[in-house]
N, C-alpha and C positions, 0 to 999 in steps of 0.2 A: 066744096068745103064740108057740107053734113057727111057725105059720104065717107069722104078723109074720118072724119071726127068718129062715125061709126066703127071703121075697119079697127082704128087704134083702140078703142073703146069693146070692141069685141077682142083683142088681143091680149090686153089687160085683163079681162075677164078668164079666158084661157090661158094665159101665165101663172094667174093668180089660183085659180081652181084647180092645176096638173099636183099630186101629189109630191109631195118632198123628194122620194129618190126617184121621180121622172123630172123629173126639174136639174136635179144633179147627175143626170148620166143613166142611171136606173140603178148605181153603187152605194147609194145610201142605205145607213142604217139606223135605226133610231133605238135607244135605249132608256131603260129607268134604273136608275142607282139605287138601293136601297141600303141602309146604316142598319148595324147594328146598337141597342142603346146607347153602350159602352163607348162607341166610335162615333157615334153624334154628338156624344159629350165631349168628347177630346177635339174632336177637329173643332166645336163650335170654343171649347176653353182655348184653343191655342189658333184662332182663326184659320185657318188651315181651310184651305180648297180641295177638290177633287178633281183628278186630268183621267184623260180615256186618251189613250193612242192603237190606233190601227193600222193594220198593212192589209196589202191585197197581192191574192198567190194564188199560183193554178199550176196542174200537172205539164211539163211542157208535151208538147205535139213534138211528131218526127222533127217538124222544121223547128223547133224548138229548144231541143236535146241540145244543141251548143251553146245554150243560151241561158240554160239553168245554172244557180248556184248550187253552192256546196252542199247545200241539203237536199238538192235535186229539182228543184222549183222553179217556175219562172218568178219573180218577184216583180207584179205591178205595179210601183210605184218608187221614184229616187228615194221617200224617204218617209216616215211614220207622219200618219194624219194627228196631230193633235188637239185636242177641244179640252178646255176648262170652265168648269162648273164651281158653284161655293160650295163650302163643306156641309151644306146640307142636305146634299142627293139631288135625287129628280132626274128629270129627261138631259140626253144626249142625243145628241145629232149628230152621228157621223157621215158626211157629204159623199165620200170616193173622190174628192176634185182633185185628188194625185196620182188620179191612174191615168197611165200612158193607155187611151185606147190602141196605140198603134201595136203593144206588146199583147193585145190579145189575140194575136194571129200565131204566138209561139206556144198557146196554150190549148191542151185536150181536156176537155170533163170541163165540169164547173168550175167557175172562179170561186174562189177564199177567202174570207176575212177569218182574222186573228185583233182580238181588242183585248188590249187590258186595262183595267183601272186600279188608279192606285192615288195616294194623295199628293196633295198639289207640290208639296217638298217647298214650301214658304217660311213656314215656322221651323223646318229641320231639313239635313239633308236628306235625311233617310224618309223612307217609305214606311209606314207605319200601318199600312190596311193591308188585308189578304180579300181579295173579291173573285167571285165566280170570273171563269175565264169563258171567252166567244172564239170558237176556234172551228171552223167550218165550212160546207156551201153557201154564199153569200145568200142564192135563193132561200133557204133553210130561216137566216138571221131575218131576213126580210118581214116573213110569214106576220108577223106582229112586234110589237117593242117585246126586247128580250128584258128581263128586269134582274139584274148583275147584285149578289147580295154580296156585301163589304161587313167586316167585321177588324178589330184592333188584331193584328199577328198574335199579340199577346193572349188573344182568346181564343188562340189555337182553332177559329171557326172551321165548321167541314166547307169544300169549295166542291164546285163542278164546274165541267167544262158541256155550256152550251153550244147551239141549239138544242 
């Protein structure tokens, strides 16, 4: 019985200490939102949220070539990862938990992420923020939280596209 109680007690312990995207497959990304003044007053005056969606893509392999879409890509996963945050920034956690491992046997080079963030579309339909785009080697995104700056469209902010 101790020893039972040990094993599961050392397992919890190594569950809980694996970092986030070994825990998730090793697809995880983690991000920081950051507002511009302008757009922290607006989302926080019209309560308004922030959402992050991602995909995951990779060049396909010979055995993959039939398998690519129209843009030429394998696309790993049915359908965009979504995560919602409040309108006042901060950490994102993007999982991977809709990638098809079995679709990375149709891909050469590195796998992709592509994340955008935009607003939550609660208080309106329309999107109202213009933020840095993540569009890359997922190894690349990994390296550290990426921190995505968001500004009101209206403020014409300059954007990049990390890593």
């Amino acid at each position: 019985m101790k020893l039972d109680c040990v094993i599961v007690a050392t397992a919890m312990l190594l569950i809980f200490s694996v970092p986030g995207s070994a825990q998730d497959g090793g697809m995880g990304v983690d991000i920081n939102v950051s507002l511009s003044k302008k757009a922290a007053a607006k989302l926080a005056a019209d309560k308004e949220g922030i959402a992050a969606f991602a995909s995951y893509y990779g060049d396909p392999s010979k055995k993959g070539q039939k398998h690519a879409d129209e843009m030429g890509q394998i696309d790993l996963s049915p359908t965009d990862e979504w995560v919602e945050i409040s309108g006042k920034g901060g950490p994102i956690h993007i999982s991977g938990k809709l990638v098809d491992p079995k679709l990375l046997q149709w891909v050469d080079g590195p796998v992709k992420i592509n994340v955008n963030v935009i607003s939550g579309r609660k208080s309106s339909s329309n999107n109202i923020l213009t933020c840095d785009l993540i569009d890359g080697p997922l190894s690349e995104a990994q390296k550290s939280p990426l921190t995505v700056h968001c500004g009101l469209i209206t403020e014409n902010p300059q954007t990049k596209t990390l890593p």
